[in-house]
N, CA, C and O atoms as a DFTB+ gen file, in Angstrom:
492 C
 N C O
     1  1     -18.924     -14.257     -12.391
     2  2     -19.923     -13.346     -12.909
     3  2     -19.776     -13.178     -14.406
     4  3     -20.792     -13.061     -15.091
     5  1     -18.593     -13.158     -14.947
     6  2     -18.215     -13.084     -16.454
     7  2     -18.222     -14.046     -16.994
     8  3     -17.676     -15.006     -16.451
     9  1     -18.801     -14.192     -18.209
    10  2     -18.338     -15.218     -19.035
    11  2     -17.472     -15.637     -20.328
    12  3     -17.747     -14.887     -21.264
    13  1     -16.938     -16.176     -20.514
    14  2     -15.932     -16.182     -21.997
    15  2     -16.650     -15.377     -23.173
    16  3     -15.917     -14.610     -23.797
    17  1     -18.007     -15.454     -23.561
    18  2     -18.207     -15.194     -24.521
    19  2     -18.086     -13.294     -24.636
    20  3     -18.495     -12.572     -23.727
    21  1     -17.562     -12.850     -25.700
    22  2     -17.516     -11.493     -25.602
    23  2     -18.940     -10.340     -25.885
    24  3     -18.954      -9.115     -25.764
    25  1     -19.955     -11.199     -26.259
    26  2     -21.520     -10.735     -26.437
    27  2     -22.010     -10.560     -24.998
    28  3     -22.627      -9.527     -24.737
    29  1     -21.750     -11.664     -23.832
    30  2     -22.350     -12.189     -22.931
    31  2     -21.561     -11.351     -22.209
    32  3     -22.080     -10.833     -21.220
    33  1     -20.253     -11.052     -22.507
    34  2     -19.589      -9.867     -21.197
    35  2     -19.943      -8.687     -21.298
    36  3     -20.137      -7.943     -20.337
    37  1     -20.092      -8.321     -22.725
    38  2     -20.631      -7.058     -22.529
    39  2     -22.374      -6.726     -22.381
    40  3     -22.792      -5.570     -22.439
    41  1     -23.205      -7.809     -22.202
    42  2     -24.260      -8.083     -21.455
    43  2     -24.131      -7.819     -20.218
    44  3     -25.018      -7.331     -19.518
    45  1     -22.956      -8.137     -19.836
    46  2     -22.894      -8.559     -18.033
    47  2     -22.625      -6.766     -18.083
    48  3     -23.289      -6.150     -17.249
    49  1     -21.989      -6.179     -18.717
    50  2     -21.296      -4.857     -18.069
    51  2     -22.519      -3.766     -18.509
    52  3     -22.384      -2.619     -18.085
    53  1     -23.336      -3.979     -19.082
    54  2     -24.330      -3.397     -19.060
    55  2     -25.270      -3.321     -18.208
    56  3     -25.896      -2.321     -17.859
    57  1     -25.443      -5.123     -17.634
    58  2     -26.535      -4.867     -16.444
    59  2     -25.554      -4.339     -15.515
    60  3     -25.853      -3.245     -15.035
    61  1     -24.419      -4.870     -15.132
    62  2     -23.926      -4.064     -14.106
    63  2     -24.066      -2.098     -14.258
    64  3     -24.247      -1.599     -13.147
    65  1     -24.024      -1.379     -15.051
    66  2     -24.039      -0.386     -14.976
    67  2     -25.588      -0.244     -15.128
    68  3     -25.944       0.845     -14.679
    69  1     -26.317      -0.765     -15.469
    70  2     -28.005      -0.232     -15.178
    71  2     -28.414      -0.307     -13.558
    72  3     -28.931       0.548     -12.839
    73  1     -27.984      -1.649     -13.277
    74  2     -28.320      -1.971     -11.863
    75  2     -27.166      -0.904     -11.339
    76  3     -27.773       0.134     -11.603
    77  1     -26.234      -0.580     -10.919
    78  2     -25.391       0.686     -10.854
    79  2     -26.383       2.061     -10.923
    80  3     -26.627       2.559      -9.824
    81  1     -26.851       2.582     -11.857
    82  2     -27.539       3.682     -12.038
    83  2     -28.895       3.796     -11.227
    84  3     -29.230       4.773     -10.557
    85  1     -29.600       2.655     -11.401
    86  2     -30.997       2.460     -10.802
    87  2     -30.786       2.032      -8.767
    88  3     -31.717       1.846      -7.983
    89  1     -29.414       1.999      -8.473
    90  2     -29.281       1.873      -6.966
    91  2     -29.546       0.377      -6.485
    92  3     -29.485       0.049      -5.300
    93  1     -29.871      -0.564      -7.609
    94  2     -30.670      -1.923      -7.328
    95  2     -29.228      -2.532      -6.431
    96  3     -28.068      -2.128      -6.515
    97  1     -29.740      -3.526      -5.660
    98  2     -28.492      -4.240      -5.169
    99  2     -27.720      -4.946      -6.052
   100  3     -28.111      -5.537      -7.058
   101  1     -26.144      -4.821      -5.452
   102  2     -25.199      -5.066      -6.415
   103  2     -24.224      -6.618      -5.866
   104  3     -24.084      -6.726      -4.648
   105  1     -23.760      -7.450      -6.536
   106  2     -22.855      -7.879      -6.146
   107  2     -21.268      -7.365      -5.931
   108  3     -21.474      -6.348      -6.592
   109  1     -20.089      -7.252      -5.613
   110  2     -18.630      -6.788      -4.997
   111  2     -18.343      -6.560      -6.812
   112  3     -18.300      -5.423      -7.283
   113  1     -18.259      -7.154      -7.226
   114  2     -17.292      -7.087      -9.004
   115  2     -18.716      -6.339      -9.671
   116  3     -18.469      -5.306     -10.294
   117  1     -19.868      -6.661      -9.621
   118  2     -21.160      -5.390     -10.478
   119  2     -21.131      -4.123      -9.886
   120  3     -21.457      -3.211     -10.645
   121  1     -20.731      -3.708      -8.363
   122  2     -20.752      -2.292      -8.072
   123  2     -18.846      -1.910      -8.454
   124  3     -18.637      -0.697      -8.486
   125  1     -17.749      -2.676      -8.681
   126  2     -17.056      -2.242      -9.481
   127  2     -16.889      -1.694     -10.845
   128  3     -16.405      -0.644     -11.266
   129  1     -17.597      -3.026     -11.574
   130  2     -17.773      -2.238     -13.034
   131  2     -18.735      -1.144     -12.946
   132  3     -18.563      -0.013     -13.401
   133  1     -19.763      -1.572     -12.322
   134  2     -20.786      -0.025     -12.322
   135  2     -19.557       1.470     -12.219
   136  3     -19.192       2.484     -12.813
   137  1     -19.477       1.172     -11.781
   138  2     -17.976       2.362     -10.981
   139  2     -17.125       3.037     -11.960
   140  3     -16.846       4.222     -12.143
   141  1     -16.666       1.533     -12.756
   142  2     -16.013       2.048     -13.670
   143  2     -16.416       2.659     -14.863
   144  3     -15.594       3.372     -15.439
   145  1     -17.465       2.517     -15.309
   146  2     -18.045       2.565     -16.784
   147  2     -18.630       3.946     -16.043
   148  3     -18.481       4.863     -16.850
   149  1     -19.219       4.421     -14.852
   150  2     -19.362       5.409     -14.533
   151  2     -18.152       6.496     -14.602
   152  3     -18.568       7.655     -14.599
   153  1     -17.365       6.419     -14.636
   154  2     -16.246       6.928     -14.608
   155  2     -16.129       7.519     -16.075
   156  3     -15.536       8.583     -16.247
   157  1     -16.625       6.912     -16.998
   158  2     -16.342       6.719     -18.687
   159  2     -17.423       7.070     -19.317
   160  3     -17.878       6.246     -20.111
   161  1     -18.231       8.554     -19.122
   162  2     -20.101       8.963     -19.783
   163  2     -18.975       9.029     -21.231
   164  3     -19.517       9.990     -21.778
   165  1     -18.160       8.770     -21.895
   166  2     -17.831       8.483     -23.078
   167  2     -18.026       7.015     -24.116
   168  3     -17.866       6.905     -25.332
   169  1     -18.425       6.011     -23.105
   170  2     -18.715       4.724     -23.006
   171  2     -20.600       4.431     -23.125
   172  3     -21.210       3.787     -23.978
   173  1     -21.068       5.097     -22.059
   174  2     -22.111       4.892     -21.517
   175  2     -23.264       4.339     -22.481
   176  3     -23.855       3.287     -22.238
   177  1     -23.518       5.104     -23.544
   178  2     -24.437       4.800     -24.881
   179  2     -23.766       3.280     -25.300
   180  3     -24.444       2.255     -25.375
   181  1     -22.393       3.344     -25.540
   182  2     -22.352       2.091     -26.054
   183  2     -22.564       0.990     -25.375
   184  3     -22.869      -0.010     -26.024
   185  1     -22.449       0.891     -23.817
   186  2     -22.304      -0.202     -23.091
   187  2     -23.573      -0.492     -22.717
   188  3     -23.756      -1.615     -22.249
   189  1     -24.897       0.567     -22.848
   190  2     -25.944       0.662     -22.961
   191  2     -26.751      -0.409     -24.322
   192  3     -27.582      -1.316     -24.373
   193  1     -26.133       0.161     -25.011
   194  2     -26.277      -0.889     -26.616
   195  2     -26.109      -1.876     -26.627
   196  3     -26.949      -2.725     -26.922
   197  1     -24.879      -2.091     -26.284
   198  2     -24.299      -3.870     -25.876
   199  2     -25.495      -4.597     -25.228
   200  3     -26.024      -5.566     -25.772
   201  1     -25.839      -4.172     -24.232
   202  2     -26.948      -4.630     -23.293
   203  2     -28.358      -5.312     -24.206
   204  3     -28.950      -6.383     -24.076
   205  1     -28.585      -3.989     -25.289
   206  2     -29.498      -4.349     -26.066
   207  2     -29.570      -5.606     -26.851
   208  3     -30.349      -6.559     -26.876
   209  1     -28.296      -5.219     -27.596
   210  2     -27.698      -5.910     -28.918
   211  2     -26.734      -7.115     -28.607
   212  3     -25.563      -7.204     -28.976
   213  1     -27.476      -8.066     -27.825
   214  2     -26.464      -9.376     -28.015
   215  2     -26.073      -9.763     -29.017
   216  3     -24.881     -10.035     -29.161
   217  1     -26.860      -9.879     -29.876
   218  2     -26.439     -10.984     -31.145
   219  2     -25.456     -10.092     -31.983
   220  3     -24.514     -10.635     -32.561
   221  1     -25.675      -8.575     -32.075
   222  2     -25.308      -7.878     -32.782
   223  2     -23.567      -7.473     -32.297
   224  3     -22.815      -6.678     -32.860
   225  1     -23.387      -8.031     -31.498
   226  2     -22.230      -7.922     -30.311
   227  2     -20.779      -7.835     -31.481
   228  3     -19.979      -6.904     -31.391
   229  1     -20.666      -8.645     -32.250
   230  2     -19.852      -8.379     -33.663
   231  2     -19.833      -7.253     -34.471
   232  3     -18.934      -7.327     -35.308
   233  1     -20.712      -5.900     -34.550
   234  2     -20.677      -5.021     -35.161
   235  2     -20.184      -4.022     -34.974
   236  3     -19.929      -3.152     -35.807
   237  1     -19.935      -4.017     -33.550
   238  2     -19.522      -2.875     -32.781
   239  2     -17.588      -2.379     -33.493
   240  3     -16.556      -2.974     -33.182
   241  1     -17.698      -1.213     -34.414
   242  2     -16.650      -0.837     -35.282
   243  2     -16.216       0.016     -34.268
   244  3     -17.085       0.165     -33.409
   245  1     -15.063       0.700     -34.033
   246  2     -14.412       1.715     -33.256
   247  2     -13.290       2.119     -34.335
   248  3     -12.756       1.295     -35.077
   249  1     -13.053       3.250     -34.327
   250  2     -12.640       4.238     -35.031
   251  2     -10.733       3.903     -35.344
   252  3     -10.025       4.086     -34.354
   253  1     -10.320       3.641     -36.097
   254  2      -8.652       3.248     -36.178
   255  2      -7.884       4.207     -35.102
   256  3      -7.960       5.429     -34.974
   257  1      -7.305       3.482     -34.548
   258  2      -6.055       3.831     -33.289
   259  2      -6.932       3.634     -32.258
   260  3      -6.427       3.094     -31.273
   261  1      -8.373       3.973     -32.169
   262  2      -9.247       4.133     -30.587
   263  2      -8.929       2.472     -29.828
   264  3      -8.896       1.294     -30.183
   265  1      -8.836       2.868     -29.230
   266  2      -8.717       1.426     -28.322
   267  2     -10.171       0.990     -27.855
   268  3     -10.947       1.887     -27.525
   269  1     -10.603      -0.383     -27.804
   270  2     -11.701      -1.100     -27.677
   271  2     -12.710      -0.505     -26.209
   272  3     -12.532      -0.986     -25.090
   273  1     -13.127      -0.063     -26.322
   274  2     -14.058       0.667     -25.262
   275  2     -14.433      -0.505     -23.980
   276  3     -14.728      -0.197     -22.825
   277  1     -14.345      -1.695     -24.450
   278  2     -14.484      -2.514     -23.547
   279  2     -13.507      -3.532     -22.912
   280  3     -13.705      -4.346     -22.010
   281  1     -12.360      -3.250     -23.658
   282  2     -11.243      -3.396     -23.340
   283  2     -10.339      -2.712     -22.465
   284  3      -9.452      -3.052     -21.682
   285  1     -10.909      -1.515     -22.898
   286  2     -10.502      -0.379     -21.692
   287  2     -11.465      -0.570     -20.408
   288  3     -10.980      -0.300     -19.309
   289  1     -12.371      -0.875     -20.459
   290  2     -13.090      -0.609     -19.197
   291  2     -12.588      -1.887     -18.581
   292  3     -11.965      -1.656     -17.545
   293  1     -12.663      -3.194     -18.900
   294  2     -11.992      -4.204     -18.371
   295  2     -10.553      -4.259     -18.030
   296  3     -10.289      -5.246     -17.343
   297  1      -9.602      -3.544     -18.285
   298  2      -8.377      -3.340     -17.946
   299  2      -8.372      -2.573     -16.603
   300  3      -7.644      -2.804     -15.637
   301  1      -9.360      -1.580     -16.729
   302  2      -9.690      -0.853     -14.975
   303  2     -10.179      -2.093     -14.304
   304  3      -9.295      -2.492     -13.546
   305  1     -11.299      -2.911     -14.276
   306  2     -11.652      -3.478     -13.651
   307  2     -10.609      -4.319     -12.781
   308  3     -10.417      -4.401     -11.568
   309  1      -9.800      -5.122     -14.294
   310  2      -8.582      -5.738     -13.596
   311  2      -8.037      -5.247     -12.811
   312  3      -8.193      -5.615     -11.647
   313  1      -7.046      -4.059     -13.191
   314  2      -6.249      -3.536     -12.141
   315  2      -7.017      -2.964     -10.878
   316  3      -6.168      -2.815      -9.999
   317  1      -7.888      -2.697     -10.555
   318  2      -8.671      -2.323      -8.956
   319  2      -8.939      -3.851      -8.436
   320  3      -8.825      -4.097      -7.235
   321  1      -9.200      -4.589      -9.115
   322  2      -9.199      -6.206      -8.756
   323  2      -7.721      -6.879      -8.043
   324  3      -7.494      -7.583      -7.059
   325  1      -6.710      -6.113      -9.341
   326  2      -5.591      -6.504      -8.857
   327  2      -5.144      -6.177      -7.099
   328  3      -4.764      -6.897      -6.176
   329  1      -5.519      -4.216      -7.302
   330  2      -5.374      -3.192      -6.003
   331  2      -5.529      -3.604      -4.839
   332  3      -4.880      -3.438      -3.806
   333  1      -6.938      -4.455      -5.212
   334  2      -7.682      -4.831      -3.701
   335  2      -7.186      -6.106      -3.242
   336  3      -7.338      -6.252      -2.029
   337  1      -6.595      -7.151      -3.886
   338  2      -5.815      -8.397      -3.685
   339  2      -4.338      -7.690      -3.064
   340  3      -3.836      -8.142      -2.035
   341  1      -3.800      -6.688      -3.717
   342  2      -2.509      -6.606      -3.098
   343  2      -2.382      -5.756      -1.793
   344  3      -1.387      -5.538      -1.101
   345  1      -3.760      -5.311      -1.645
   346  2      -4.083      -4.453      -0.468
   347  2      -4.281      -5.456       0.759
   348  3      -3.752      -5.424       1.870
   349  1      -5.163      -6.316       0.245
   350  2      -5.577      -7.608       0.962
   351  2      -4.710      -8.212       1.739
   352  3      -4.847      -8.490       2.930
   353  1      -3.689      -8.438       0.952
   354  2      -2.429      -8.801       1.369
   355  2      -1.682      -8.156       2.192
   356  3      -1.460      -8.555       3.335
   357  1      -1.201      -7.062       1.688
   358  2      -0.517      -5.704       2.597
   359  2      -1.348      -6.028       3.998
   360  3      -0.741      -6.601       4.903
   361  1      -2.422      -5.743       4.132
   362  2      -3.166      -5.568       5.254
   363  2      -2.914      -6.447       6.732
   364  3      -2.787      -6.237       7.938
   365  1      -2.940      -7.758       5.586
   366  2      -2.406      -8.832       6.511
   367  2      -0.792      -9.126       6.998
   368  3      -0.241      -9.680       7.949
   369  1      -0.454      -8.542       5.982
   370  2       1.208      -8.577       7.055
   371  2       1.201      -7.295       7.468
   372  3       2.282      -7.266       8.056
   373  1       0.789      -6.316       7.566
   374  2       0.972      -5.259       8.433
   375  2       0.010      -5.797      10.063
   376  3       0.412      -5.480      11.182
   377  1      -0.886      -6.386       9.886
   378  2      -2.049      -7.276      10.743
   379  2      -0.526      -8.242      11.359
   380  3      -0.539      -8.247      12.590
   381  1       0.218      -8.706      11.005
   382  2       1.008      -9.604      11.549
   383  2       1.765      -9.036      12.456
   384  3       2.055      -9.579      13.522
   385  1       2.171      -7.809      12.075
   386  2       3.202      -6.838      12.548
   387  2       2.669      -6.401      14.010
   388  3       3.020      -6.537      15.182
   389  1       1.580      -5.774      13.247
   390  2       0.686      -5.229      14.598
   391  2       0.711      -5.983      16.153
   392  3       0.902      -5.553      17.290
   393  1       0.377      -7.503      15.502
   394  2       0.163      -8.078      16.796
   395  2       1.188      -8.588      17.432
   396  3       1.077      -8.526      18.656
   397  1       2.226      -9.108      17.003
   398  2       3.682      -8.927      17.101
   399  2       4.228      -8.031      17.914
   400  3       5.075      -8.291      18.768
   401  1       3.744      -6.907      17.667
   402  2       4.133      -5.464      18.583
   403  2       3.430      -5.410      19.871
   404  3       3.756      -5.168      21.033
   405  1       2.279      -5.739      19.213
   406  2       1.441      -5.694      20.723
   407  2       1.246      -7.057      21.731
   408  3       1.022      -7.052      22.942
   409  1       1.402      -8.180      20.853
   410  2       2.142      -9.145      21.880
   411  2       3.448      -8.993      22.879
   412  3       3.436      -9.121      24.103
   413  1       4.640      -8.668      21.987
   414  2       5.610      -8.030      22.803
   415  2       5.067      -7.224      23.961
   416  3       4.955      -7.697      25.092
   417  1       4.723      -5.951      23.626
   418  2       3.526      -4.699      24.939
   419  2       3.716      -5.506      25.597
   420  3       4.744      -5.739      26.233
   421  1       2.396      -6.288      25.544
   422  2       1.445      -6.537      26.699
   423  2       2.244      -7.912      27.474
   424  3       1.796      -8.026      28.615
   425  1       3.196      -8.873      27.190
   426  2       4.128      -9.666      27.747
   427  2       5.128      -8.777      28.564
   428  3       5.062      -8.910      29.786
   429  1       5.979      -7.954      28.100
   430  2       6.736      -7.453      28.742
   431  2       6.069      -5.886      29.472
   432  3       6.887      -5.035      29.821
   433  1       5.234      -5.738      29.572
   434  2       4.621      -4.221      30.210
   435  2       5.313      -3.422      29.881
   436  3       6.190      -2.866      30.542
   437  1       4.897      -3.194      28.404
   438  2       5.619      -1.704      28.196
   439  2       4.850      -1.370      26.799
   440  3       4.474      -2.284      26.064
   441  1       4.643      -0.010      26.489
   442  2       4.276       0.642      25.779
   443  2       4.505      -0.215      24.504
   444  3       5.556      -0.855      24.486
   445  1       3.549      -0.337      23.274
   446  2       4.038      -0.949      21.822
   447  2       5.219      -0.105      21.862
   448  3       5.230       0.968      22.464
   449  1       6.424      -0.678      21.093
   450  2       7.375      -0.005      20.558
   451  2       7.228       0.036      18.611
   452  3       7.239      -0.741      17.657
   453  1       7.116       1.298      18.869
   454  2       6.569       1.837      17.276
   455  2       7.753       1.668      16.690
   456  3       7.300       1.546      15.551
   457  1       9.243       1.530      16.502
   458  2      10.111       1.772      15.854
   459  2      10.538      -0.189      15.645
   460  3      11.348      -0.581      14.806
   461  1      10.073      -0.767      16.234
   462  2      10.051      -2.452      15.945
   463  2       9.027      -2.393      14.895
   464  3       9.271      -2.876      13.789
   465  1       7.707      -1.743      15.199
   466  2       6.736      -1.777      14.434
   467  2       7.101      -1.499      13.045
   468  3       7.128      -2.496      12.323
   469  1       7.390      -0.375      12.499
   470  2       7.883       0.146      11.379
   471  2       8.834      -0.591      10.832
   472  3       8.723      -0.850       9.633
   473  1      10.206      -1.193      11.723
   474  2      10.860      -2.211      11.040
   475  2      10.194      -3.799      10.674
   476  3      10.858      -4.576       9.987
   477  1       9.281      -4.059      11.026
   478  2       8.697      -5.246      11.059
   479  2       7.990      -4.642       9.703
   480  3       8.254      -5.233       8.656
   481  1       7.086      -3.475       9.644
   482  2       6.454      -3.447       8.017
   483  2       7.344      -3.029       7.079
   484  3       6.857      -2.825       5.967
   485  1       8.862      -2.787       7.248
   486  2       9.644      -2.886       6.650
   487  2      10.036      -4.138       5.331
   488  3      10.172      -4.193       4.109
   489  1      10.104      -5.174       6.754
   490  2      10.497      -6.209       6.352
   491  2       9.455      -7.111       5.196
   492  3       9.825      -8.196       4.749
């Protein structure tokens, strides 16, 4: 959905937050950034602008020490990107565990044993 150029990303994070505001259908990473830049009505005008101002995409000055407004919003993006990959993951070895437990059950007729369980998402 992103592209290298830094005019063209902050194009992209603009429509994502219009299409965001207006309810239009979203793709999985456009109703994230929508999300995020929602999060940020300190942002909003500018990422609004961006949208406008491709070419002008070089002018955009921010104030000494402020950190890049779109740098920040892309650093959220990352890390909830990151969240949902390591969740992804989690999910599936706890998914391993699960059935593990409940294979055991249902072979030997007996109740899951929850305390295998817990050591298995231990591990």
């Amino acid at each position: 959905m992103f592209p290298a150029d830094r005019g063209q990303l902050r194009a992209c994070y603009a429509q994502a937050f219009h299409k965001w505001q207006t309810k239009a259908p979203l793709e999985p990473l456009e109703a994230l950034v929508g999300e995020v830049v929602a999060e940020h009505p300190q942002y909003h005008r500018l990422v609004k602008v961006a949208g406008k101002a491709r070419k002008e995409e070089g002018t955009f000055e921010f104030a000494r020490g402020e950190p890049n407004p779109f740098l920040h919003l892309s650093m959220h993006v990352a890390l909830c990107e990151g969240q949902s990959c390591a969740r992804h993951n989690a999910e599936h070895s706890m998914m391993e565990c699960l059935s593990e437990i409940m294979w055991s059950a249902q072979t030997n007729h007996r109740p899951p044993d929850e305390a295998a369980f817990l050591r298995c998402l231990r591990r």
